[in-house]
N, C-alpha and C positions, 0 to 999 in steps of 0.2 A: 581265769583271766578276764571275765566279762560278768560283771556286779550291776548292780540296779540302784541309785544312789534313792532315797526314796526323798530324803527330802527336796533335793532339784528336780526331783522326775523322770530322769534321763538314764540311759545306759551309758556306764563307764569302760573304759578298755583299758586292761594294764599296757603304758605305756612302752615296756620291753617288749612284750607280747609285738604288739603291733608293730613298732620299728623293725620288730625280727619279721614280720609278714610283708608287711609296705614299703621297703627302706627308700623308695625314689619317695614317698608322701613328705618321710621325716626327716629328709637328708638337709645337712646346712643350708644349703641354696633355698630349697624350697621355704623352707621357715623362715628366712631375711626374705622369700619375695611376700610373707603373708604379713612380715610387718612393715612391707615396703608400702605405704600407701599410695606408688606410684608407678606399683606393677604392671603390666602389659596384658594380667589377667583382670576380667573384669565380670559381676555377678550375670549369670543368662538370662537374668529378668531385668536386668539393670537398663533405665530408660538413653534410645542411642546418644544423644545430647552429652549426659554423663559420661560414657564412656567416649567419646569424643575430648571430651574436657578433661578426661585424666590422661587420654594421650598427649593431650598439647602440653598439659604442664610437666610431664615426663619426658618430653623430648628435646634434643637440643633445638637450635637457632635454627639450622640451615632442616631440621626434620619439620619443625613448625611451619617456614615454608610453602612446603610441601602439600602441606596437609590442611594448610589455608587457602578457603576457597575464594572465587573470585568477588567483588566486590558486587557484581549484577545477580549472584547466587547461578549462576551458569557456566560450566566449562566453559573451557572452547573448542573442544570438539563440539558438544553442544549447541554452540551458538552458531557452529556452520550447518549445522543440522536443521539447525531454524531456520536461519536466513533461505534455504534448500527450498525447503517447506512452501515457506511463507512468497516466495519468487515462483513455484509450482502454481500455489493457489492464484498470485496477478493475473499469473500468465492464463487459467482457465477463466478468469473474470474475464479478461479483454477476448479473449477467445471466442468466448460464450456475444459478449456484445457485436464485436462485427461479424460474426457468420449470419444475422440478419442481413444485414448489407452485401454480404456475398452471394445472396441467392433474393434481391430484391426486386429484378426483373419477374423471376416466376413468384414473388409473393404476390405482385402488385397484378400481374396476368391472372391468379389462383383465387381474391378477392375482387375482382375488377373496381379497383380502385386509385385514382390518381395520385399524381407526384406529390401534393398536397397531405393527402393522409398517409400515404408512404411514410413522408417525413416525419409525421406524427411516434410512428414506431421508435425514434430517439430519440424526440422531443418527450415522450411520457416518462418512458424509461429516465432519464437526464432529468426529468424533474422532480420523479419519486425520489432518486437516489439523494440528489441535491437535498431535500428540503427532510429528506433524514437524518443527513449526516451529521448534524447540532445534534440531536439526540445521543447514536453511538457518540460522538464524541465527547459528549457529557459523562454516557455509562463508560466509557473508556479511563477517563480521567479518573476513576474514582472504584472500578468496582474491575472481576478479573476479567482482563482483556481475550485469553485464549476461551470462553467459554462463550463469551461473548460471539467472537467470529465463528466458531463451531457450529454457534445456532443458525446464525445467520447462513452460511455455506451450506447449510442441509437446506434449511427453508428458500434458495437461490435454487437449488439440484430438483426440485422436488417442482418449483411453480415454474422453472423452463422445462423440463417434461412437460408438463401440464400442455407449454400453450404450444407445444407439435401435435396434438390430437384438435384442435378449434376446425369447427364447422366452417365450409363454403361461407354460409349465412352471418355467420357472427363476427364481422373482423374486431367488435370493440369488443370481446372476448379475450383476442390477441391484444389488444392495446391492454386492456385489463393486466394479462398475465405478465405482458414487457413492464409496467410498471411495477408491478409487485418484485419483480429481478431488481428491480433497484432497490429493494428492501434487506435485500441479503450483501448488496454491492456494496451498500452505505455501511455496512455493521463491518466487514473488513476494511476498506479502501481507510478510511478514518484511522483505523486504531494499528495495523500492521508496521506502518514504517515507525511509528514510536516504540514498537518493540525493539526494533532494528537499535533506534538510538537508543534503549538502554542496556544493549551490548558492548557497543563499539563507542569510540570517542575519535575525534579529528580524520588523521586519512584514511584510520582504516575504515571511519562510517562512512565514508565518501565511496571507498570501493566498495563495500556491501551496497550501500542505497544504491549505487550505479548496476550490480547484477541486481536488483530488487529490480531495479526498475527500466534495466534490462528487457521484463516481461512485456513492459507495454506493446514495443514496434512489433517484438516476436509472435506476441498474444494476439495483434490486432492481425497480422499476416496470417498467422495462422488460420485465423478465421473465414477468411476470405479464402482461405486454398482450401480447409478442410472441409467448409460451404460447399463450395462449388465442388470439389471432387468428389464428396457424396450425395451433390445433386446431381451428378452427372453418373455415377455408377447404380444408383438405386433408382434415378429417373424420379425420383420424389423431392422437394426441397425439404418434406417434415421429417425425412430420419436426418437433415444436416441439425436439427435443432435437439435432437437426443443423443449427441456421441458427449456434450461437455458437463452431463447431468451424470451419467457414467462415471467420471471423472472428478465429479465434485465427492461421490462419493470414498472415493480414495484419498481426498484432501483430508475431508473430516476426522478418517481414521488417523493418518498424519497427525494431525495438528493435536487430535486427541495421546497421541504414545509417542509423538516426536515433539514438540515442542514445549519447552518451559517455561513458565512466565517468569520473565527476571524483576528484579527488584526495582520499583521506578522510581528514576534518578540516581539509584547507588553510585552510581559509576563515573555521575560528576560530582558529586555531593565531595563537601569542604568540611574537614575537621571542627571550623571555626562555624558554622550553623546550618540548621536544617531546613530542606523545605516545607515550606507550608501550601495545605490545599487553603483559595480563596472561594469562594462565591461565584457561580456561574455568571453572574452582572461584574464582578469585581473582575474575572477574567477578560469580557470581551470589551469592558474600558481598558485594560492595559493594552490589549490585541492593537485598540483603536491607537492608542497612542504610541505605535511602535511604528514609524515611517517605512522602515525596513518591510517591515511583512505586508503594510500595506502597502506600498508601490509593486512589489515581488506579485502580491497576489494580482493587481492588476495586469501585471505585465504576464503572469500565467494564466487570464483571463483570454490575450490576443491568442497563446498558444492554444487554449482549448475551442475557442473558435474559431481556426484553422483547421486543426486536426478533425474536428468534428464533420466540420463542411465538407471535407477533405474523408472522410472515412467512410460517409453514407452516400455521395456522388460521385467521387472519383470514378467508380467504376462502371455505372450507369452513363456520366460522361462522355469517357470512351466509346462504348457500347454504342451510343449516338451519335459519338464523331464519326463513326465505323457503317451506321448506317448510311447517316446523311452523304459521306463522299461514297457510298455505292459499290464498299466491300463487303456488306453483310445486309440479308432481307431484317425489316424489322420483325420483331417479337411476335406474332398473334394468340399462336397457340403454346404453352410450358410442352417440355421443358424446353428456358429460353439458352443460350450461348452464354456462358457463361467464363469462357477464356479470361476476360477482361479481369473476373475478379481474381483467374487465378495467376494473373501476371503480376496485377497490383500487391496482388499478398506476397509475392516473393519480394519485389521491389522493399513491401514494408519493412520486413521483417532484414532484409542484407543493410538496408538505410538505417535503418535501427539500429543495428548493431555496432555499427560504425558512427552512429551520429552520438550515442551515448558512451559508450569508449572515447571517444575525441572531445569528447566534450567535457569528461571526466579528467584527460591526462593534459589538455588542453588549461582548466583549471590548476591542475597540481604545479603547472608549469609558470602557469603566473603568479600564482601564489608568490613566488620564493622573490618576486620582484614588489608586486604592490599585494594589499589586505583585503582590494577591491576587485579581484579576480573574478569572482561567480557570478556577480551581478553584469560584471561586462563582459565576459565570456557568455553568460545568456541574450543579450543585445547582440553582440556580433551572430548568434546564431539564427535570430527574428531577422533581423536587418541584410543577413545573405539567402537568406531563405525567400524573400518577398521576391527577387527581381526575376530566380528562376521558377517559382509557381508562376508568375506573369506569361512568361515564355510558355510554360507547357498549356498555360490555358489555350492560348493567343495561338498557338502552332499545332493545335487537336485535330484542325481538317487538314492541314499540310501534308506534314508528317508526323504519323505515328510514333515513329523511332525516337526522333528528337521530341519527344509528347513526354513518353518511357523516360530519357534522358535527363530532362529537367524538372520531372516529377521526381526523381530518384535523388537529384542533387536537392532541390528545395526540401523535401522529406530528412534527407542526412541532416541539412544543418537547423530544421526544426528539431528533432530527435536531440542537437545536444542540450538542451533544457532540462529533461527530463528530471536525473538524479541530481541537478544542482540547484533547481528552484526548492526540493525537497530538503537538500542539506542545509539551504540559504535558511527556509522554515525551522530547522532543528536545533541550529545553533543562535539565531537572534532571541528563540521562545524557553524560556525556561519550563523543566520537565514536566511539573505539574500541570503545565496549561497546553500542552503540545497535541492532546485528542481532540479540544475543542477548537485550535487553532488550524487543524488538519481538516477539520468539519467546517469552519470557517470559509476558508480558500475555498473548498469543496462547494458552499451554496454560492460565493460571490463569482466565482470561474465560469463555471455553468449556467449559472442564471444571467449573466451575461456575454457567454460564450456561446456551448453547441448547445443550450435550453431552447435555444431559440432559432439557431442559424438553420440546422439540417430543415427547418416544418418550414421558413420563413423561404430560402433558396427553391424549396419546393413550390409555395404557393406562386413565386416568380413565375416559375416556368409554366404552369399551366395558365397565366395570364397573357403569354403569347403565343399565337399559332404556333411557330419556329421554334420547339423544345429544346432542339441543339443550340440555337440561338441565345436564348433567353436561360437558358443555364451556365452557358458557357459565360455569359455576362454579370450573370449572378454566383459566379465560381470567383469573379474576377477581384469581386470587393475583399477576398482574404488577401491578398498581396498589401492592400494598404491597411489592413486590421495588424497585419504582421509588422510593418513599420512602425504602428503606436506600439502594440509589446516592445518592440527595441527600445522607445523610448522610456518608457514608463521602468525596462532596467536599467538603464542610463542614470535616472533619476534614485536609483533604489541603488547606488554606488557611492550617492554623496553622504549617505549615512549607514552606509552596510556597516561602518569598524565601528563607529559610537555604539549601537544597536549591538550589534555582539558583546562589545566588553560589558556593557550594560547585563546582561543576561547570565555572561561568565562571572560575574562577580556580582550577580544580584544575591542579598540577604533578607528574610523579612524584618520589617521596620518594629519600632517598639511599641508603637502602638497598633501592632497587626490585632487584628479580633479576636479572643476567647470565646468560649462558651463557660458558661455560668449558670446556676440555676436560678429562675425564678417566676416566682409566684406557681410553683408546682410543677414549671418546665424549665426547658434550656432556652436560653439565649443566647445574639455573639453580641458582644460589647466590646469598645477600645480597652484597650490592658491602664490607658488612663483615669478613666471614671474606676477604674478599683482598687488602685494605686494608694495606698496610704501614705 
């Protein structure tokens, strides 16, 4: 039954033979699936592409479906897996930044150094990060974002470790290492919520960016409680600056085996044309010429110099209310009293919660009436926010309670901004340009915001004997910073819907730039000059 054919090469098998041995090999079925070329069976070396592509064209309508994945190349369980993540790592960013602030009375006792260079510690930090974030946003736009922030997340874990070991002697050591944290801050903050919009599209990126950004009130409380409660159980302030280095390293792992980078712009992208990447100058003239995002950014410019002044005094304020009326001795020797920050931190983070939840269903609600929703639902929330910071300043030696009270309300209604100034950015900026446009906000917000406010309120107060005094005066000027943000969304209302549909139905123009070779390289040229 088994011959050697010599001129093919091969061993032959008498075909009864074998049918009487194998009969499942040679039965009818079997034989129609090996000339079915669109069998279910498919070669074990065979590349997966392939047999993905014989399954689709084998299966009906409603299996195709199925078996067609999303347009972002992400589930969705996947994508809530990210969004998890990516909300994890805010929340240990912000975390990581105000737990300085929450143990700033024993920094400033531990270096003996005034309110002046105190302030310094978020004015450097605030200005690394800022004047990075053109950079990631640039590498964002163009190159893989999760690798990006990975590096960035370990290099942030690694140089706040660093600065909880800095000598008595060397505070610009500490300043050193706080700015280098904005190095790792700038390579996230920039490029995460773009991952976000190319998940999701309309309400549902509105609820994801609202738990994204979620993190912030939570992160920054956090900070302040987990500060001071491990200043206060260790009697050290340097082990509050190593629990979120810990932490970062759990992100990285994350973000490495949990997070996928989806496809950018898939998920708005139109049948009818593609995007195109432009020119880092070619972006930030379009940037300039979109009214929308510039009034937006300004008016998130009031917000971040509130929250800023607000984040690095608040609690120190107190602290001074509390001496001055002759409830608590002052400071001399660490570790100092540190209650205050952990009152503030709770306030933040309940404010928070509430202020971005409301501010988010607050939007969905007016939406369904005008298209100008989010720019004037972030105005209402500047514009009720200013009268009770006034009050909680103006009432610190009074009463405490009512201090707590109208901090809590002014906090709530700054809080609702948050995820709407960000959605207001995602949907006026078409996707290609949305890392640089994220880096953008990023240096104009801060470089006019908290770059300057926390060193600047500080230098105030040591310019007058009366530190309670001359703080509490210099706290005073955010209530009217917060009325021009309301203006300035006020202003970013009369062109929110032009600016949107513009973005939704932007296509590139015919004479967009190629690349060409010449004289031995590439160049870009109008698609006109080569036009026959």
């Amino acid at each position: 039954s088994l011959t050697f054919n010599l001129t093919q090469g091969a061993y032959c098998v008498d075909p009864k033979m074998a049918s009487s041995l194998f009969p499942s090999l040679f039965s009818p079925a079997a034989v129609m699936s090996l000339a079915d070329p669109t069998s279910d069976t498919t070669p074990f070396f065979s590349d997966d592409s392939e047999a993905e592509g014989s399954e689709e064209r084998g299966a009906g309508p409603s299996q195709r479906r199925e078996v067609e994945e999303p347009a972002s190349g992400v589930s969705s369980m996947r994508s809530v897996f990210t969004v998890i993540v990516l909300c994890f790592i805010n929340l240990l960013n912000y975390m990581d930044r105000f737990t300085v602030a929450g143990v700033l009375p024993d920094i400033e006792q531990y270096f003996r150094i005034n309110d002046g260079k105190s302030g310094l510690l978020q004015t450097v930090f605030i200005c690394s990060y800022m004047f990075l974030a053109p950079v990631f946003g640039y590498l964002g736009d163009r190159y893989n974002r999760k690798v990006i922030m990975s590096v960035g997340i370990g290099f942030w874990s690694v140089v706040t470790l660093a600065s909880s070991y800095m000598p008595r002697e060397y505070f610009w050591l500490l300043l050193l290492a706080r700015g280098l944290v904005g190095v790792g801050e700038a390579s996230y903050s920039t490029i995460a919520p773009t991952i976000i919009a190319d998940l999701y599209v309309k309400e549902r990126r509105t609820q994801m960016l609202s738990v994204f950004y979620f993190a912030i009130p939570v992160g920054s409380g956090l900070g302040y409680i987990v500060g001071s409660k491990v200043d206060g159980m260790a009697g050290d302030w340097h082990w509050a600056l190593r629990v979120t280095p810990a932490l970062g390293v759990v992100a990285v792992v994350l973000l490495l085996f949990v997070v996928k980078e989806p496809k950018r712009g898939a998920i708005e992208a139109r049948p009818e044309h593609t995007l195109q990447r432009t020119s880092w100058l070619g972006d930030m003239k379009a940037l300039c010429r979109n009214p929308s995002f510039v009034l937006s950014t300004f008016g998130f410019t009031a917000v971040a110099f509130v929250t800023g002044s607000l984040a690095l005094w608040a609690p120190a304020f107190l602290f001074r209310a509390s001496v001055f009326t002759g409830e608590r001795p002052p400071c001399v020797k660490g570790p100092c009293d540190t209650s205050d920050s952990l009152y503030f931190g709770i306030i933040t983070v309940v404010s928070g919660i509430l202020g971005v939840a409301s501010g988010a269903e607050a939007s969905r609600r007016l939406r369904l009436r005008t298209p100008r929703a989010d720019p004037l639902v972030c105005a209402l929330g500047l514009l009720l926010s200013a009268p009770f910071l006034y009050l909680a300043i103006v009432f610190a030696q009074a009463s405490p309670i009512a201090t707590y009270v109208f901090i809590f309300l002014g906090e709530t209604f700054l809080s609702m901004n948050w995820a709407i100034v960000a959605d207001i950015l995602l949907y006026v900026v078409v996707p290609t340009r949305r890392s640089t446009a994220e880096a953008f906000q990023i240096v104009l917000s801060h470089l006019l915001g908290d770059a300057g406010s926390p060193y600047l309120i500080g230098v105030q107060t040591d310019s007058y004997m009366w530190q309670f005094r001359s703080l509490q005066l210099s706290l005073l000027t955010c209530s009217f910073v917060a009325v021009g943000g309301g203006a300035f969304f006020l202003a970013t209302a009369l062109f929110i819907e032009k600016d949107r549909q513009r973005a939704t139905n932007y296509a590139p123009s015919d004479d967009e730039p190629i690349v060409v070779p010449k004289s031995g390289r590439s160049t870009r040229v109008p698609v006109s000059s080569v036009l026959i």
